[in-house]
C-alpha positions as CSV (number, residue, x, y, z in Angstrom):
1,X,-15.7,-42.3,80.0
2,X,-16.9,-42.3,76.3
3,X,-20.3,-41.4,75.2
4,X,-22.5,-43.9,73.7
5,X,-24.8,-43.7,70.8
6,X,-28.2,-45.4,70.6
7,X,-29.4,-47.5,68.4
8,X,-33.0,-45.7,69.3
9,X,-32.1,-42.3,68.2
10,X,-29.5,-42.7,65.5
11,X,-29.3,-44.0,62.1
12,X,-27.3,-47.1,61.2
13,X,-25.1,-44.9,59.2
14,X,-24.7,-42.3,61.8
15,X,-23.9,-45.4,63.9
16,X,-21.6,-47.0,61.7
17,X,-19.7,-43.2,61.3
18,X,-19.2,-43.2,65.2
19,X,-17.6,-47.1,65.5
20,X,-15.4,-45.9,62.6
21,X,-14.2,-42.3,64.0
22,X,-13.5,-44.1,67.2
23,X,-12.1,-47.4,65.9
24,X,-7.8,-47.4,66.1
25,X,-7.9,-50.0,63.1
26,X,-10.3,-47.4,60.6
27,X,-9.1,-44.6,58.5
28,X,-11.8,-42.9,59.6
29,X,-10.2,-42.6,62.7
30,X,-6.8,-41.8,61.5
31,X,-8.0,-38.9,59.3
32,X,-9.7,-37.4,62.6
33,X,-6.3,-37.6,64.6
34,X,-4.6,-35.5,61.1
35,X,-6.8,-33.0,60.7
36,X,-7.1,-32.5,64.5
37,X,-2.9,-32.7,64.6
38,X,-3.6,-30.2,61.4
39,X,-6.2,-27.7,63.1
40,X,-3.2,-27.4,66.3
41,X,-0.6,-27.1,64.7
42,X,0.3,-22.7,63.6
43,X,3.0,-24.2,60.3
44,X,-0.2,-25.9,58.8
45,X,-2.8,-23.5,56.7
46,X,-5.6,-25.3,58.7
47,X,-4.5,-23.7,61.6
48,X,-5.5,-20.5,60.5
49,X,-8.5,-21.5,58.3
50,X,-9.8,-23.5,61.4
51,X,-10.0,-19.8,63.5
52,X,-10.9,-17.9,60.8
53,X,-14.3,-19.8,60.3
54,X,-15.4,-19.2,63.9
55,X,-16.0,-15.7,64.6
């Protein structure tokens, strides 16, 4: 089940951010899905940057 963002306790851009990272038609979306693909995947330099920023 997703999460839902209020209308009470967010901004409309912080509102309109969330219907684009979680909208299949957006690029917002798309970019999300790469850098996530980018982050798990050990032949991409964001692998390693992605654990290096966390300790």
């Amino acid at each position: 089940m997703r999460n839902k963002v209020s209308g009470y306790t967010h901004t409309k851009k912080q509102l309109d951010n969330y219907s684009n990272q979680n909208n299949k038609n957006n690029k917002a979306y798309t970019a999300n899905l790469n850098n996530r693909a980018n982050q798990l995947n050990p032949n991409n330099a964001r692998y390693y940057s992605s654990r290096l920023n966390n300790k």
